[in-house]
C-alpha positions, 0 to 999 in steps of 0.5 A: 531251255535247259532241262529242270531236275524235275525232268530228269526225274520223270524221265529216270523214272519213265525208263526205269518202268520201261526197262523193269515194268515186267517184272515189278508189275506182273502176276507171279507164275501161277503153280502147276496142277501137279503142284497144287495137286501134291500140297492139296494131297499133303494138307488132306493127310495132315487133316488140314482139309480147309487148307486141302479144299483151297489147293482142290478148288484152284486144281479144278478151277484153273486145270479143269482138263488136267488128269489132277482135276479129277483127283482133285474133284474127288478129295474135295468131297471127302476134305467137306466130309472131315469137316461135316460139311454133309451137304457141301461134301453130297455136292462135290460127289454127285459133281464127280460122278456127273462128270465121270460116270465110268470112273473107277471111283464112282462106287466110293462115291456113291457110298460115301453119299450114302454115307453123308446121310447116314452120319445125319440120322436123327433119333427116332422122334424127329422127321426121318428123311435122311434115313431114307435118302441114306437108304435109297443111295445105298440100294442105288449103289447095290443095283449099280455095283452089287459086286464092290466091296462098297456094297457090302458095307451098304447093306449093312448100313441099310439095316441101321436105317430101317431099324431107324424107320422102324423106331420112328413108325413104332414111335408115331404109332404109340403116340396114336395109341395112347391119344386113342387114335386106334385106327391111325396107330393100327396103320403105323404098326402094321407099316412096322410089319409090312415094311421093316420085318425080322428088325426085332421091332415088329414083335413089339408092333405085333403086341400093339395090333392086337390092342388096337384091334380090341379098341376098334372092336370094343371102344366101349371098353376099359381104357389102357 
């Protein structure tokens, strides 16, 4: 029986796979870590950082053992700090220096930490947890690294927190004070002193311990 058009179709077609399969069917080639690394870098400087993020990602992901994985660990938390993303950032750094605890850029790390709460503070009014967060990673970075020039702009950024948790004690502690909670409101006023001295708030505390006092003393007395 003579072959059909049909057959020679499928044949044609059989041999053509054969002969150029590879190339219509396989993955193009996969860039290099230095590839990545280099667009990762440009897209970070051109402030495209979700662009910068994407590149770090496949950096760390498919080279982990590539010397620009670790470039590409560390400007990965500072792309997610551009973008305010605080904790996403907090991640990628405390990843970093998990991974490479002896690195030269650890002390960066750590500040910038630091610095990912410090960004968040809330006034005075709301809870305060992130100030103190922001101040136990900055004292962390101090204790581990006192010499960095990072631990310099720690201290700084410690003040400001501390004048933040003194705000917050004063703040709680008027409260108390004006519902006539005294003893709650000498105990706040006296953390102010204890805790946050020479913040320029313990002046003002130390006005209200004295008619906290007169209140316990004297309950029967006028009211404020």
């Amino acid at each position: 029986m003579c072959p059909t058009k049909g057959s020679y179709f499928v044949v044609t077609v059989l041999l053509t796979v054969q002969l150029f399969g590879c190339a219509w069917f396989e993955p193009k080639e996969e860039k290099t870590a230095q590839d990545l690394a280099h667009e990762g870098m440009a897209a970070y400087k051109d402030s495209d950082y979700r662009k910068a993020i994407e590149l770090f990602e496949k950096v760390r992901d498919w080279y982990p053992f590539s010397q620009y994985a670790i470039l590409a660990e560390l400007k990965l938390g500072d792309a997610h700090y551009h973008l305010r993303e605080y904790d996403a950032a907090i991640s990628a750094y405390e990843g970093f220096e998990s991974l490479h605890p002896k690195n030269e850029a650890v002390p960066y790390v750590v500040y910038q930490i630091g610095r990912c709460y410090l960004d968040r503070l809330q006034v005075i009014d709301r809870d305060q947890t992130i100030a103190r967060q922001a101040v136990q990673t900055f004292e962390r970075l101090i204790r581990s690294h006192p010499k960095s020039p990072f631990a310099k702009k720690a201290r700084e950024h410690i003040r400001i927190c501390n004048r933040n948790l003194a705000e917050h004690e004063f703040y709680v502690g008027r409260f108390y004070y004006r519902t006539k909670h005294y003893k709650a409101a000498l105990e706040r006023f006296k953390t102010v002193l204890r805790s946050y001295p020479d913040l320029g708030v313990h002046y003002k505390a130390i006005q209200y311990i004295a008619l906290c006092r007169t209140k316990i003393e004297n309950p029967a007395g006028e009211p404020n």
